[in-house]
Z-matrix of the N, CA and C atoms (Angstrom, degrees):
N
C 1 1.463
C 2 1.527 1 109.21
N 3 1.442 2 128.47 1 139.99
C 4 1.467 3 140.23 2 -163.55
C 5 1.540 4 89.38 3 -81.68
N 6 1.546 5 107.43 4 141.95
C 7 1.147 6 105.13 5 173.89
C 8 2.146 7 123.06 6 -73.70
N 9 0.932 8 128.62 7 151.14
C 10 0.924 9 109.71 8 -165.39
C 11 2.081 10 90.90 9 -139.02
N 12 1.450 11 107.67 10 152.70
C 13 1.528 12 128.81 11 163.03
C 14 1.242 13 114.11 12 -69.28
N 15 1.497 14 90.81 13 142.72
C 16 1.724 15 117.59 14 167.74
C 17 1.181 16 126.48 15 -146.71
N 18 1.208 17 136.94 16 99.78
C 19 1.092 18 123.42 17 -142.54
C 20 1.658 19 87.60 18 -115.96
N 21 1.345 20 111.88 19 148.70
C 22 1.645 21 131.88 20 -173.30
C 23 1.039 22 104.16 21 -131.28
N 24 1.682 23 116.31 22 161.33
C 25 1.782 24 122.39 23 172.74
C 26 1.580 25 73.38 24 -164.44
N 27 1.663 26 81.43 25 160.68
C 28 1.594 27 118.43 26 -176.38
C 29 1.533 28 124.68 27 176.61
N 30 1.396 29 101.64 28 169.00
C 31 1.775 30 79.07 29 174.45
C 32 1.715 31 129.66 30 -98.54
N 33 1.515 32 97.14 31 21.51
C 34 1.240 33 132.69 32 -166.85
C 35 1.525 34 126.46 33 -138.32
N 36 1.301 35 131.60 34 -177.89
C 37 1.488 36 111.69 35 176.39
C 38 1.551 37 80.58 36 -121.93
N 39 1.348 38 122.16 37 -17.69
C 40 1.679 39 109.15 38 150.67
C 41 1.647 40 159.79 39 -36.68
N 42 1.836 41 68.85 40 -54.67
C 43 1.928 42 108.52 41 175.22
C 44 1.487 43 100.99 42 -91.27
N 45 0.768 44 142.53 43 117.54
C 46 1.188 45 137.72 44 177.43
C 47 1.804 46 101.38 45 -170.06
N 48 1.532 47 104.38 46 145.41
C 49 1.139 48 121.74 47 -177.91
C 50 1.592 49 124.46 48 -158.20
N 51 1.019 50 114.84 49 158.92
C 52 1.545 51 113.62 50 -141.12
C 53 1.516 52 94.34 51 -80.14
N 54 1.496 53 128.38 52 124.36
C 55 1.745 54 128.18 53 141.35
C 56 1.281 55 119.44 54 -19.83
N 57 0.953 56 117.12 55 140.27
C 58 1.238 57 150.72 56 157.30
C 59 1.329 58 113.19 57 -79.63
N 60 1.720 59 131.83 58 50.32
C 61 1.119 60 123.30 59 -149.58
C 62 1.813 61 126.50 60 -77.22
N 63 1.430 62 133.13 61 105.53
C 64 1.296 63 129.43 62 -171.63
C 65 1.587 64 104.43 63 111.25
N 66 1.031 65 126.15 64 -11.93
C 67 1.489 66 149.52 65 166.64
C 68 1.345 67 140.91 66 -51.96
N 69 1.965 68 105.56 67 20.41
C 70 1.886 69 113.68 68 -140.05
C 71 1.891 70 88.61 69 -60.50
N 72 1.201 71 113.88 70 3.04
C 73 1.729 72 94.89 71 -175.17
C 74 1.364 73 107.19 72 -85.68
N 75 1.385 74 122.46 73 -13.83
C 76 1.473 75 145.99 74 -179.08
C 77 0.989 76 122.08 75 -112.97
N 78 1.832 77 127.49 76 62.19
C 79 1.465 78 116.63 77 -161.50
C 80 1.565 79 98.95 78 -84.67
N 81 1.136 80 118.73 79 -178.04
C 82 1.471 81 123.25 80 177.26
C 83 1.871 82 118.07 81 -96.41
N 84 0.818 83 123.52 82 104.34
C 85 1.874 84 121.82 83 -169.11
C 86 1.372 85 91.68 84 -79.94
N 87 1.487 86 87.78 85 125.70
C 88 1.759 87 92.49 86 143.41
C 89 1.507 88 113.18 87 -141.83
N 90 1.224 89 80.37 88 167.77
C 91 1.954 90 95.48 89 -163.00
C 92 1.565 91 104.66 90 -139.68
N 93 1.106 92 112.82 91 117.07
C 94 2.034 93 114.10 92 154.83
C 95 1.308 94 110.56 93 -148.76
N 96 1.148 95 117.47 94 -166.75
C 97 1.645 96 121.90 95 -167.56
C 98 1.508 97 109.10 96 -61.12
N 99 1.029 98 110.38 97 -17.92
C 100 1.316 99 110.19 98 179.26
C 101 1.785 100 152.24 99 -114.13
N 102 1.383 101 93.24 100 -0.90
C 103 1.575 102 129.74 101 178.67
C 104 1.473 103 117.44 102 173.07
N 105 1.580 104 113.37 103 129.17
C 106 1.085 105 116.39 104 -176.36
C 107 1.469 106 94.04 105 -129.10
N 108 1.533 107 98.79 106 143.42
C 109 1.722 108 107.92 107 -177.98
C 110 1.857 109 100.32 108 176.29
N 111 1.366 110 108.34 109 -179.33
C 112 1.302 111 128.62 110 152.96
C 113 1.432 112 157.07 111 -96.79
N 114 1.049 113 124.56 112 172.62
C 115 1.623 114 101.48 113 -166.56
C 116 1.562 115 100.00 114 -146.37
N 117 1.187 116 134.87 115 115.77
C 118 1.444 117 135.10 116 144.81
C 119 1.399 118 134.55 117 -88.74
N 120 1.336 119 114.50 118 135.31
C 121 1.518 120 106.21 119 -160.54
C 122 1.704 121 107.86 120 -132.17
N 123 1.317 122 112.04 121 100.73
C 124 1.588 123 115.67 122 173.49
C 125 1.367 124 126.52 123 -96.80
N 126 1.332 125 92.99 124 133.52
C 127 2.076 126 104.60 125 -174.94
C 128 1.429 127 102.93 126 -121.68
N 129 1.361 128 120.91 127 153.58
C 130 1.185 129 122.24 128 -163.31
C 131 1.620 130 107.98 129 -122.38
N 132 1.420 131 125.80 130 110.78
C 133 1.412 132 124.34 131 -139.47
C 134 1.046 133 122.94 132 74.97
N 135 1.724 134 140.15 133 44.67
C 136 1.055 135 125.21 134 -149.86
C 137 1.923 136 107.77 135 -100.97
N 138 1.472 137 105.31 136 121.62
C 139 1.618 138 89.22 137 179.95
C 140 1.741 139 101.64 138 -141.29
N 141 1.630 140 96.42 139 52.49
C 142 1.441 141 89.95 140 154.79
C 143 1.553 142 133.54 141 -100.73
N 144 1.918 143 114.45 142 -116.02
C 145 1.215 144 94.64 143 -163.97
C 146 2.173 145 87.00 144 -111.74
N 147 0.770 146 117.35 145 152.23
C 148 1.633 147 147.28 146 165.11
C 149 1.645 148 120.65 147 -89.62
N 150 1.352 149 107.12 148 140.25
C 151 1.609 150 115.02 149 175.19
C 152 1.062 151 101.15 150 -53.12
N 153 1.322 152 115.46 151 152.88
C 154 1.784 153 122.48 152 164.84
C 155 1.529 154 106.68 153 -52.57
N 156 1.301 155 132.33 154 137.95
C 157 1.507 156 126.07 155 163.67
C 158 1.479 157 95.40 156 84.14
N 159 1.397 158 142.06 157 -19.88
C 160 1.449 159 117.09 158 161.71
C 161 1.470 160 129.56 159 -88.85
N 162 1.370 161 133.22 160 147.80
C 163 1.575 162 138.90 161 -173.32
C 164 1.606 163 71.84 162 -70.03
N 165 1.799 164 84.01 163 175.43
C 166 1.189 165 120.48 164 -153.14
C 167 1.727 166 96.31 165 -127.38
N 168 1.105 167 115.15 166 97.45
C 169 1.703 168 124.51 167 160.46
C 170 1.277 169 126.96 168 -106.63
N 171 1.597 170 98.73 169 115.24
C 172 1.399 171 130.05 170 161.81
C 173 1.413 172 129.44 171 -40.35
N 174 1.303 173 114.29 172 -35.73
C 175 1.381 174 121.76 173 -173.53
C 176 1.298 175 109.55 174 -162.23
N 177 1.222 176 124.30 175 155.75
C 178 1.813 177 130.73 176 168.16
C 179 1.643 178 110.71 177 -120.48
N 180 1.617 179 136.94 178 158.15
C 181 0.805 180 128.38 179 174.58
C 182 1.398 181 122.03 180 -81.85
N 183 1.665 182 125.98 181 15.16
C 184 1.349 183 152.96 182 -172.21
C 185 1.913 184 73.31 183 -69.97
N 186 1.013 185 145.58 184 -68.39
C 187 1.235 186 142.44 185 -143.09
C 188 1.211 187 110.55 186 -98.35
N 189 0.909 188 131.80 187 22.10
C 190 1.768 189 142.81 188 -173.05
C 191 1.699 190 98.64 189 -114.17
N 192 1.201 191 139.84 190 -20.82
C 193 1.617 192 147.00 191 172.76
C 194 0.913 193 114.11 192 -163.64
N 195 1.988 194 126.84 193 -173.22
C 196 0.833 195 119.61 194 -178.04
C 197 1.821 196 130.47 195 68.93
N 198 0.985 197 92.03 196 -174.34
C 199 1.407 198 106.72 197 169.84
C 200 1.633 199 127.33 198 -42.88
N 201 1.360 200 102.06 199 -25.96
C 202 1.504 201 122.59 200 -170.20
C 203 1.044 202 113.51 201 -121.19
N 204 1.916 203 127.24 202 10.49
C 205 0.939 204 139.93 203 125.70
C 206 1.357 205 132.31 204 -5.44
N 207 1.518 206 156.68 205 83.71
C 208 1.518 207 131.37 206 -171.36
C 209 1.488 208 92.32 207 102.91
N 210 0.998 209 129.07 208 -50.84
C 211 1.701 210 114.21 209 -131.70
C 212 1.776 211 99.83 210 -110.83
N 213 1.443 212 110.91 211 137.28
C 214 1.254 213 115.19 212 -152.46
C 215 1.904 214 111.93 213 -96.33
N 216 1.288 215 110.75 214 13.75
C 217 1.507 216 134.25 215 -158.62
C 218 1.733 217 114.31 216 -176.69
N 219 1.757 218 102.23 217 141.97
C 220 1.597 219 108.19 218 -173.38
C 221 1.469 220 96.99 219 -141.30
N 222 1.372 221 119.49 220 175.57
C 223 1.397 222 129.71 221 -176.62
C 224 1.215 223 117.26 222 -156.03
N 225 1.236 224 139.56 223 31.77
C 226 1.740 225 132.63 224 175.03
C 227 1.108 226 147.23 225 -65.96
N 228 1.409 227 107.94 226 117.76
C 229 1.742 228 112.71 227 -156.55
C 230 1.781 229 94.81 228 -105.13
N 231 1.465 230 121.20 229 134.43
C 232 0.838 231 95.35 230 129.39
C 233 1.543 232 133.61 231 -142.87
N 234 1.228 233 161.83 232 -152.23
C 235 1.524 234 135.32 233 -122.25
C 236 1.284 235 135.72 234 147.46
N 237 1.431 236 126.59 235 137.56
C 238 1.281 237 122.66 236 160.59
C 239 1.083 238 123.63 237 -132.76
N 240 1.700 239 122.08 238 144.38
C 241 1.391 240 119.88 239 171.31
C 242 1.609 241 124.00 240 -89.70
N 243 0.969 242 99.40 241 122.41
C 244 1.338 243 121.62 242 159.76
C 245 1.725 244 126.82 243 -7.36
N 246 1.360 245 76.38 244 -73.97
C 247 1.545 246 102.55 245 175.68
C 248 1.512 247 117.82 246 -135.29
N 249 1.322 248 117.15 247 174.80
C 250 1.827 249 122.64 248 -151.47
C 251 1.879 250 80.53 249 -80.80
N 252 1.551 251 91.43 250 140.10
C 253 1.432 252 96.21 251 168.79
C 254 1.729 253 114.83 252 -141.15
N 255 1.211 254 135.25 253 125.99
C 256 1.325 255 135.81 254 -173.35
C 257 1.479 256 111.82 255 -49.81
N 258 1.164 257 132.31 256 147.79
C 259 1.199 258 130.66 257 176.23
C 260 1.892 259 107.71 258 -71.54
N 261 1.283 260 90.75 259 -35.47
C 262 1.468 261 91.61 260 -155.94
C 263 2.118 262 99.84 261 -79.85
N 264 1.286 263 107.32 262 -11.42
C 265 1.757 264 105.60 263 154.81
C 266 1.783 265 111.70 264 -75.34
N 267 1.165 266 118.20 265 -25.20
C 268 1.486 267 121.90 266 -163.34
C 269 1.365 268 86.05 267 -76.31
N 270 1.662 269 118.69 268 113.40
C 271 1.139 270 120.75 269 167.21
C 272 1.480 271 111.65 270 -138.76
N 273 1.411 272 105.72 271 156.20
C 274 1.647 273 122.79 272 -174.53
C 275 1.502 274 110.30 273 -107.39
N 276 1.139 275 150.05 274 113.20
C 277 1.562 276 121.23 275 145.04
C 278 1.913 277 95.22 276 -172.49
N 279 1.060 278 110.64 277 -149.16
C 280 1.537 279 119.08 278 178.96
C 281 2.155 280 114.85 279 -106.81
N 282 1.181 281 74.19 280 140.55
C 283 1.780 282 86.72 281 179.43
C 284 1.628 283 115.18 282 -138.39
N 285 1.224 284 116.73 283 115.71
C 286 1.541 285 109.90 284 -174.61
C 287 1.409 286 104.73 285 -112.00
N 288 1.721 287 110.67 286 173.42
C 289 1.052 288 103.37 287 -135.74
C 290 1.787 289 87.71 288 -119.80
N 291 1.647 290 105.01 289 -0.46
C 292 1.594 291 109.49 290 176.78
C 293 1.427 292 93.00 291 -145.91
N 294 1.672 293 104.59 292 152.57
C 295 1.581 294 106.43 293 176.48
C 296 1.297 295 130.21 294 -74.27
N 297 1.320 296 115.50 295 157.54
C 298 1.536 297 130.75 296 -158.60
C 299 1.209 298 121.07 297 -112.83
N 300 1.230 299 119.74 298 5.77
C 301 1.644 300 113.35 299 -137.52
C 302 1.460 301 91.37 300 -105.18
N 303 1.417 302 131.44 301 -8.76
C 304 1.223 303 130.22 302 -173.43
C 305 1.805 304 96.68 303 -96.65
N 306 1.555 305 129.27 304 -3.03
C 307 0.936 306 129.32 305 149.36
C 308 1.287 307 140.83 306 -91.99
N 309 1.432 308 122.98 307 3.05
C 310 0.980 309 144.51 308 -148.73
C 311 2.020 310 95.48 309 -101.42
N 312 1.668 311 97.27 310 107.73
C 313 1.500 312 87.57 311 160.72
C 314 1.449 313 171.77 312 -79.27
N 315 1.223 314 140.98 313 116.62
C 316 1.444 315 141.36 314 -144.99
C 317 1.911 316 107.46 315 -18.93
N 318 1.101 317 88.85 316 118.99
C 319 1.770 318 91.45 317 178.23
C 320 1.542 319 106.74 318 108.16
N 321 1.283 320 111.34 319 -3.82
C 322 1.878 321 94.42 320 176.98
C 323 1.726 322 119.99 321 -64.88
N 324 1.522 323 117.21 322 -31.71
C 325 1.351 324 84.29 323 -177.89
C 326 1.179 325 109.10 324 -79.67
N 327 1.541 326 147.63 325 -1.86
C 328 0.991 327 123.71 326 165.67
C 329 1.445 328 133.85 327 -94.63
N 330 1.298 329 106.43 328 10.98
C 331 1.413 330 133.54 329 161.45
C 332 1.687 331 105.70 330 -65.80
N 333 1.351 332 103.32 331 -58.74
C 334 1.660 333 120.70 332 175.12
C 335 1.472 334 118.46 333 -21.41
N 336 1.645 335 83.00 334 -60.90
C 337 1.651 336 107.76 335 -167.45
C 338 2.052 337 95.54 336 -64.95
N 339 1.017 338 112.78 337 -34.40
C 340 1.813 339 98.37 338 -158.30
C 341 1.882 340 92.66 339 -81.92
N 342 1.519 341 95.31 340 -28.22
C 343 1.681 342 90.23 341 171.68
C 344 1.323 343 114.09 342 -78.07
N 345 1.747 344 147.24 343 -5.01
C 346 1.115 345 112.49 344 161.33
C 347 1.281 346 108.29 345 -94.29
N 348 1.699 347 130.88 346 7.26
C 349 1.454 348 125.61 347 145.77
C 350 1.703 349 116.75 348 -37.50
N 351 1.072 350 117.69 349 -34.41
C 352 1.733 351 119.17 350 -161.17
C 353 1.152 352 96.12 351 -109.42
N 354 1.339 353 121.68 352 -41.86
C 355 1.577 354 123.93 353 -174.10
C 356 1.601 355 107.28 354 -105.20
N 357 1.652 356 153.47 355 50.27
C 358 0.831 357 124.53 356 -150.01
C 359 1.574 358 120.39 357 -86.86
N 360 1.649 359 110.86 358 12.67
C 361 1.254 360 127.12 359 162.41
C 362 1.657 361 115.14 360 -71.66
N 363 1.236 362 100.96 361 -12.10
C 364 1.960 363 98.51 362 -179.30
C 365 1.343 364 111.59 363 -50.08
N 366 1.360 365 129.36 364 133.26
C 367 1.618 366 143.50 365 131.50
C 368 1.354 367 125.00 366 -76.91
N 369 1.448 368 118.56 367 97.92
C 370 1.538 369 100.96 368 173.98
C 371 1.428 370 107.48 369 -139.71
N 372 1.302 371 114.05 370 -172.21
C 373 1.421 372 127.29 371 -160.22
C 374 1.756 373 103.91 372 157.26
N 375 1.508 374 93.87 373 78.15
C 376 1.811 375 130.82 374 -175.21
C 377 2.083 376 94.82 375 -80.17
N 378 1.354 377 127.97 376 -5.99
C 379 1.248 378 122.78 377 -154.64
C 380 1.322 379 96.50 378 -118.51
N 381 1.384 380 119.78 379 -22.88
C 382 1.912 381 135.38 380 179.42
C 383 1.531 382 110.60 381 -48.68
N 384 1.161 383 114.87 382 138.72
C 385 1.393 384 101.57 383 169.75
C 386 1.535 385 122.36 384 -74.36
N 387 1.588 386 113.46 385 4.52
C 388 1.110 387 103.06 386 163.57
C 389 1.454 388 94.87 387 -131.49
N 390 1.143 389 128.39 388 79.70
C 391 2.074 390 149.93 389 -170.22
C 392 2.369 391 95.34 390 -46.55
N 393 1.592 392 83.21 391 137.75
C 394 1.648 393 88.33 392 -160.92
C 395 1.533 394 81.61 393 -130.31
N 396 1.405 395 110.56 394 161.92
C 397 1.378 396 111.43 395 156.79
C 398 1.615 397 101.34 396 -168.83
N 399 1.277 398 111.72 397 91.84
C 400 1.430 399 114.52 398 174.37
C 401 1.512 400 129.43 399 -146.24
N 402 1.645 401 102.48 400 167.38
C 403 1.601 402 101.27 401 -168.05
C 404 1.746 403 104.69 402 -131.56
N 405 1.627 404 109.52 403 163.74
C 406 1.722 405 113.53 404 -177.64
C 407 1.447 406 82.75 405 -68.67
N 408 1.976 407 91.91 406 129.65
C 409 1.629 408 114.57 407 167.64
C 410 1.375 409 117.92 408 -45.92
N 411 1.701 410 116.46 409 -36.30
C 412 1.274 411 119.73 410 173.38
C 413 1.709 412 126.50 411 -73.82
N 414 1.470 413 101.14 412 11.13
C 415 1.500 414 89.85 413 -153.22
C 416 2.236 415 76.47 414 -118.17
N 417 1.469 416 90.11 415 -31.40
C 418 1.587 417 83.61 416 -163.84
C 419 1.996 418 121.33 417 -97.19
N 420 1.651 419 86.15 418 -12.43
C 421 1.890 420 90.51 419 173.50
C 422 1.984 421 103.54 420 -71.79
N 423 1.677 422 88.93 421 144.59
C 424 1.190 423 86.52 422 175.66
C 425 1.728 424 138.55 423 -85.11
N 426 1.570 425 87.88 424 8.34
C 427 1.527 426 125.17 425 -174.37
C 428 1.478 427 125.45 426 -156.98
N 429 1.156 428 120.65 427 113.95
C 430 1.775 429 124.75 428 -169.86
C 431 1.215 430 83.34 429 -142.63
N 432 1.608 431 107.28 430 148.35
C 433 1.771 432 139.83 431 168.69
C 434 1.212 433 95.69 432 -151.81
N 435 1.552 434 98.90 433 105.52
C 436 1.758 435 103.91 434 164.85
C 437 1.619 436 106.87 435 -116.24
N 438 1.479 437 106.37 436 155.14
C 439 1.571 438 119.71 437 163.56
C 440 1.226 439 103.32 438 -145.50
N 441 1.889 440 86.40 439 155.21
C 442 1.584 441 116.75 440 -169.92
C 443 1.517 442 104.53 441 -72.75
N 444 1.377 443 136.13 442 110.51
C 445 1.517 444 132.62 443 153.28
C 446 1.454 445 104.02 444 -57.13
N 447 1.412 446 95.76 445 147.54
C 448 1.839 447 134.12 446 169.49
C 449 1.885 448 80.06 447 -38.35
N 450 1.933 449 90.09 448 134.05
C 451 1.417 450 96.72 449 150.78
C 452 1.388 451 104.90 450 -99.66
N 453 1.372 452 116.24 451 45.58
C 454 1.588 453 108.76 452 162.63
C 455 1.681 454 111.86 453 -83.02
N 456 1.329 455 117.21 454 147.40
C 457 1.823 456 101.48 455 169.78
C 458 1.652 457 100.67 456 -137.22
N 459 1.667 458 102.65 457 46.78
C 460 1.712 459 92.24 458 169.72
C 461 1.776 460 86.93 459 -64.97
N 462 1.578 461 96.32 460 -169.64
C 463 1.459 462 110.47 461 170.62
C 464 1.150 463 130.67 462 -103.30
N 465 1.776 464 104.27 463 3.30
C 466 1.567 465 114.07 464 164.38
C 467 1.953 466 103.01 465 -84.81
N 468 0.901 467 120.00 466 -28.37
C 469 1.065 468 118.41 467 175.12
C 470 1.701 469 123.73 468 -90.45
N 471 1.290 470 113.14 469 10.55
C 472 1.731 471 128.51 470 156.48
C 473 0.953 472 108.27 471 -91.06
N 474 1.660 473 117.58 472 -50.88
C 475 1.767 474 115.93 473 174.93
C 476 1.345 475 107.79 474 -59.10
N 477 1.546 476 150.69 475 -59.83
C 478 1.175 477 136.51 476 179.45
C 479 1.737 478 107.78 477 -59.41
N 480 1.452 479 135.30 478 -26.34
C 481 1.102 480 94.29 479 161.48
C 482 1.461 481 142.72 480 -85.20
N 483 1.287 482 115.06 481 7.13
C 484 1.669 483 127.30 482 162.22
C 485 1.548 484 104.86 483 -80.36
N 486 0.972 485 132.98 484 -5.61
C 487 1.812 486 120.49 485 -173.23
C 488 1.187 487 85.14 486 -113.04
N 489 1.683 488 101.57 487 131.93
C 490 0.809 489 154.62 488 163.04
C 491 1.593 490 127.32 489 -48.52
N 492 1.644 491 107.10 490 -41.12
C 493 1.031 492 130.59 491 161.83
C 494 1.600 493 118.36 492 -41.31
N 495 1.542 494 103.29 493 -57.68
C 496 1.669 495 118.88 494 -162.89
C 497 1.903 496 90.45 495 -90.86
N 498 0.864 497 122.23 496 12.70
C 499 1.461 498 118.84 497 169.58
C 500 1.660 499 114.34 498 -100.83
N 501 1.240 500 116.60 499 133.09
C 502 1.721 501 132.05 500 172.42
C 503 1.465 502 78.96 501 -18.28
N 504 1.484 503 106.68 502 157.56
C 505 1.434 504 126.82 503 164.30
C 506 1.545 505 104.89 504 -79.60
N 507 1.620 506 105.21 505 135.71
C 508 1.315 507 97.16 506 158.06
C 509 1.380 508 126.03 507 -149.31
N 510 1.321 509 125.95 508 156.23
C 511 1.506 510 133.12 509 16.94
C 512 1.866 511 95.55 510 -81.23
N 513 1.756 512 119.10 511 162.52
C 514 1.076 513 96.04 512 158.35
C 515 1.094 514 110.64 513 -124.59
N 516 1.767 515 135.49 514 133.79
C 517 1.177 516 130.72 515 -175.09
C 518 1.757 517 114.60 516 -90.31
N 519 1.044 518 112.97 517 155.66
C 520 1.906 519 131.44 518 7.20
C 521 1.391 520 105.06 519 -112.31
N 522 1.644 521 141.29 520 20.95
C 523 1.428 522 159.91 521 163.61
C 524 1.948 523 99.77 522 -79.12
N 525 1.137 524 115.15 523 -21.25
C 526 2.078 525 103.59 524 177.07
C 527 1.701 526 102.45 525 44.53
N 528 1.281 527 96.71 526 -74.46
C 529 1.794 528 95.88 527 -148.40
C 530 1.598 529 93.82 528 -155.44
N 531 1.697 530 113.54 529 118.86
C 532 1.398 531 106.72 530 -171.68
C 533 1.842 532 80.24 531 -115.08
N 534 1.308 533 94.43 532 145.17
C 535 1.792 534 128.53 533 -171.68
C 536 1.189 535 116.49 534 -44.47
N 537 1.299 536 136.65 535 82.42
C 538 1.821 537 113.61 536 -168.48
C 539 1.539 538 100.38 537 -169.77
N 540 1.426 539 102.68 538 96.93
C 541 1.545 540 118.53 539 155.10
C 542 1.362 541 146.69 540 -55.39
N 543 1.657 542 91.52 541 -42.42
C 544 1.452 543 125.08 542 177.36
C 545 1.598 544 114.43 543 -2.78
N 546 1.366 545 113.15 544 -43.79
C 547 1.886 546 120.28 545 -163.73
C 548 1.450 547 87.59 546 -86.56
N 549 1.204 548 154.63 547 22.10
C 550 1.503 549 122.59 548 172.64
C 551 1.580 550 85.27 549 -153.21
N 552 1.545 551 113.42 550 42.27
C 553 1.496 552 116.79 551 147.67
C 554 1.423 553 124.67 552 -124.72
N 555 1.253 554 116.84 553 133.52
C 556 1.727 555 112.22 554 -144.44
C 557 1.152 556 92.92 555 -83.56
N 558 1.279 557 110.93 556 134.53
C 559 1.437 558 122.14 557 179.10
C 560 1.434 559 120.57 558 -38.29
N 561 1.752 560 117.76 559 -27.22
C 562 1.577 561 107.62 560 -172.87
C 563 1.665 562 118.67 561 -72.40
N 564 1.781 563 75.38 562 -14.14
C 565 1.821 564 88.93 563 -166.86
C 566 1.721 565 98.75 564 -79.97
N 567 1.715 566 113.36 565 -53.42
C 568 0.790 567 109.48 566 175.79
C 569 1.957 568 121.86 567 -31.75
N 570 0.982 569 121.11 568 -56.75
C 571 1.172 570 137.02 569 173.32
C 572 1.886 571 102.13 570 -45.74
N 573 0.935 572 110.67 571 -66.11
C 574 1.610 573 129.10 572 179.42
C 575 1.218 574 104.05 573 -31.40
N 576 1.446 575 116.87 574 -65.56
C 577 1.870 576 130.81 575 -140.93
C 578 1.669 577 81.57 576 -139.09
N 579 1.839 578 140.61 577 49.12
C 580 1.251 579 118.40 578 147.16
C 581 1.157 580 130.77 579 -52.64
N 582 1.702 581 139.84 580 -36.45
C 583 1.087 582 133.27 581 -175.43
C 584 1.640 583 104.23 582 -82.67
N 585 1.017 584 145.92 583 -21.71
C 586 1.854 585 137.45 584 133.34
C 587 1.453 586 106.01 585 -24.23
N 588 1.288 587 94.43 586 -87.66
C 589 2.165 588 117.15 587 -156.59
C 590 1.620 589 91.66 588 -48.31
N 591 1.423 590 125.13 589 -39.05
C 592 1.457 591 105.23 590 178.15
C 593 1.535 592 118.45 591 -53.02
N 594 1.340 593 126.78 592 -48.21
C 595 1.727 594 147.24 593 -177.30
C 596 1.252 595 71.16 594 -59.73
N 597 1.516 596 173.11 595 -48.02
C 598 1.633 597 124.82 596 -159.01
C 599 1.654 598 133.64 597 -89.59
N 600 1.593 599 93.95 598 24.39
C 601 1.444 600 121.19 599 -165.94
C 602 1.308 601 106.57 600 -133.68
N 603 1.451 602 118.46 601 134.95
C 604 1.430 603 117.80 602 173.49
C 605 1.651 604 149.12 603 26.77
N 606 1.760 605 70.53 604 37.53
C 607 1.994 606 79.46 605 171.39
C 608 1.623 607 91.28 606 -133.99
N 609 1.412 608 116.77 607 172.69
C 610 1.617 609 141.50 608 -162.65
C 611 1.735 610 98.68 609 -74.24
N 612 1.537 611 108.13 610 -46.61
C 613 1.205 612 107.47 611 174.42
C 614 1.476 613 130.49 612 -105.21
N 615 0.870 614 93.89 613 33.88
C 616 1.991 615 99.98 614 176.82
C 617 1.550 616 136.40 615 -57.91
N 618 1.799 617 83.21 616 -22.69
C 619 1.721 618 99.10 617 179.26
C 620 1.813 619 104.96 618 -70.05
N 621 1.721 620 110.21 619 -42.64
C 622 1.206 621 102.91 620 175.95
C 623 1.356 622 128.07 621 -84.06
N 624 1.743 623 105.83 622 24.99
C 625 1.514 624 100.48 623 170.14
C 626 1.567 625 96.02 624 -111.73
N 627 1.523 626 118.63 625 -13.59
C 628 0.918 627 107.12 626 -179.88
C 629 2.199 628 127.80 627 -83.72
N 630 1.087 629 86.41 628 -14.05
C 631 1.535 630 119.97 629 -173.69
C 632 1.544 631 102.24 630 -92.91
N 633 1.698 632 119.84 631 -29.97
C 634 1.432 633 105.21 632 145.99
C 635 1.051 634 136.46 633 -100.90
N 636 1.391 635 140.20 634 11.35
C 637 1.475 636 160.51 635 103.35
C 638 1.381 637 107.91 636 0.41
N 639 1.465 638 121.89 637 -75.73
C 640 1.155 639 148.91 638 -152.49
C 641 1.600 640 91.59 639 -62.23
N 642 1.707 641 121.29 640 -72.01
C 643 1.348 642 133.23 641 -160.91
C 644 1.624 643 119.37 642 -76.21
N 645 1.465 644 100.63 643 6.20
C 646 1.626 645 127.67 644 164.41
C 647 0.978 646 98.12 645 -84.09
N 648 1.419 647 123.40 646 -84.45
C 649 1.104 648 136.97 647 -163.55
C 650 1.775 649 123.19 648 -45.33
């Protein structure tokens, strides 16, 4: 039998439950003590496995222009935390759960090396018995829009921030996610490094000003 995809999310490698893959009307929620939000996940040709009770889509028009233009796979989260979290724990990449290194083909570490040319935020260690390879979420998505929530904390204003309702629509086509960090740069800095902090807003390349920002810093 051909091997076939499944793609899962959760807030756990416990909790986990199957995508809805190509489905942005069906994102996947997750919720734990520590961030609650959603997740949409697009593949391009997609013919793996599906929730019980959902049709089965091949394709989305996320990949017909835009951003999703070219590119054969998508990932959009969006979310809130709970509680204050460091950027530099917020990480993206792959972690397995047995070692690899006896699979690993002739030439990877020097493959490594030309990828932390492009990525020079990468952390890895492919030789661990439990093999890691990751980077700050902010340094490696190719698109982030964050905003500051109300420092109000009555409890009418906790319940509106879990509904879903009172949250940006999402996904929205065919714009997804326009580029803009701006709210989680401290104003002194802002002031400091304005002609930077401007490049993390509404230009084509912002991710790579932000990803060299990041590996300064």
């Amino acid at each position: 039998m051909a091997p076939s995809l499944k793609v899962s999310a959760g807030p756990s490698v416990d909790k986990l439950q199957t995508v809805a893959v190509n489905h942005d009307d069906m994102p996947t929620v997750i919720d734990s003590e520590l961030f609650h939000g959603r997740i949409a996940v697009r593949i391009k040709d997609f013919t793996g496995h599906d929730p019980d009770g959902i049709s089965h889509q091949k394709d989305t028009p996320y990949f017909d222009s835009g951003h999703g233009k070219n590119q054969s796979w998508s990932m959009q989260i969006q979310g809130r935390f709970k509680q204050p979290v460091n950027a530099d724990d917020l990480v993206f990449g792959n972690e397995f759960d047995k070692p690899i290194k006896d699979h690993l083909p002739y030439g990877t570490s020097l493959a490594l090396q030309f990828v932390r040319v492009i990525d020079p935020n990468l952390q890895h260690d492919l030789y661990a018995q439990k093999p890691h390879a990751w980077s700050p979420y902010l340094a490696t998505m190719p698109r982030i829009n964050s905003v500051n929530l109300s420092d109000n904390n009555n409890n009418d204003d906790q319940d509106n921030m879990d509904d879903f309702e009172k949250w940006p629509k999402f996904p929205i086509h065919p714009d997804y996610v326009e580029d803009d960090i701006t709210s989680l740069i401290p104003n002194q800095l802002v002031e400091k490094e304005k002609s930077t902090v401007d490049n993390f807003k509404g230009i084509d390349k912002a991710h790579e000003y932000r990803q060299r920002f990041l590996a300064e810093d």
